[in-house]
N, C-alpha and C positions, 0 to 999 in steps of 0.2 A: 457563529455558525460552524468556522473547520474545528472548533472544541469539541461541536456535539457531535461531528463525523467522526475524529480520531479516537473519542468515547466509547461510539456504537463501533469501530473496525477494533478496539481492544476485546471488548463483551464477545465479541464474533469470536476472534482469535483465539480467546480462552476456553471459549464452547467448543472451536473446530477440531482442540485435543481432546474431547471425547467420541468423537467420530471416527471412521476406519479410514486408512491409509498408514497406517504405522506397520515399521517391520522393527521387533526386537525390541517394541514399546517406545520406538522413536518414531515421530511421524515425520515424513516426506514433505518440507515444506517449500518446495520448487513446486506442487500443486495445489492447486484450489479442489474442495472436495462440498463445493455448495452445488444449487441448483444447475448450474452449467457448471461443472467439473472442467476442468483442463488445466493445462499444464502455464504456469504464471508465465511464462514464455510467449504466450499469443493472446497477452492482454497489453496494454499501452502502456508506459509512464509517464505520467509528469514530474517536476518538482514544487516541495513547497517549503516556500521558506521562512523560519522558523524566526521567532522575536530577534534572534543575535544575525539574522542574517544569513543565516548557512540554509543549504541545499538539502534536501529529502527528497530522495525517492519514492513516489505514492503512487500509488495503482487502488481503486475502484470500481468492483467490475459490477454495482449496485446493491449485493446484499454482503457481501465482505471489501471490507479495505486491508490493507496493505502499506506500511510505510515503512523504510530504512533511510538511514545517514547516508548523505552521499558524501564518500571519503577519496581523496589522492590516493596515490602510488603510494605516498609514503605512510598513509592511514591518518593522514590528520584532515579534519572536517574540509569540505570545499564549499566557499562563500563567494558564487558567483557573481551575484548582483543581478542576477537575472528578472528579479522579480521586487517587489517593495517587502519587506518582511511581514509573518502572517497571511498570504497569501498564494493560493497554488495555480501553476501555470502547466499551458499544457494537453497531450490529448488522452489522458490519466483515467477519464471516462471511458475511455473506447476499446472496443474490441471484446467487450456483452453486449447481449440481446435484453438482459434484464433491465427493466425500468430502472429509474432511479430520479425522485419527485425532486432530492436535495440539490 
């Protein structure tokens, strides 16, 4: 199931560089520029944690996802044990109005 989400939020991501938001052919990726546009700031995180146990940062706001490594200070992976691996925790859902059936 979170295969075929991280799937469809790749498909997303690579489609949302052709869409406007870009200055200098770089685009701005602190925003979401889908159906409710705003700023990834006043969307929620969760983590999900990945087969080896490490932490990711995930946001789904229902038609774009969003995921990053969550890393220490010193940049090396953080494996908190917060969750069972393959599994996302969390209120990563929230903060769209957009449905989301998944």
């Amino acid at each position: 199931m979170y295969k075929s989400i991280f799937i469809a939020a790749a498909a997303t991501l690579a489609l949302a560089g052709c869409e406007g938001g870009s200055v200098g052919g770089v685009q701005d990726k602190t925003k979401d520029y889908g159906i409710d546009a705003k700023g990834l700031e006043q969307l929620k995180a969760g983590i999900w944690v990945d087969p080896h146990g490490c932490d990711h940062w995930i946001i789904d706001d229902g038609t774009e996802g969003y995921l990053s490594a969550r890393l220490g200070p010193d940049g090396k992976p953080v494996c908190s044990g917060v969750a069972v691996p393959n599994t996302a925790t969390g209120g990563y859902k929230s903060g769209s109005n957009v449905f989301d059936p998944i």
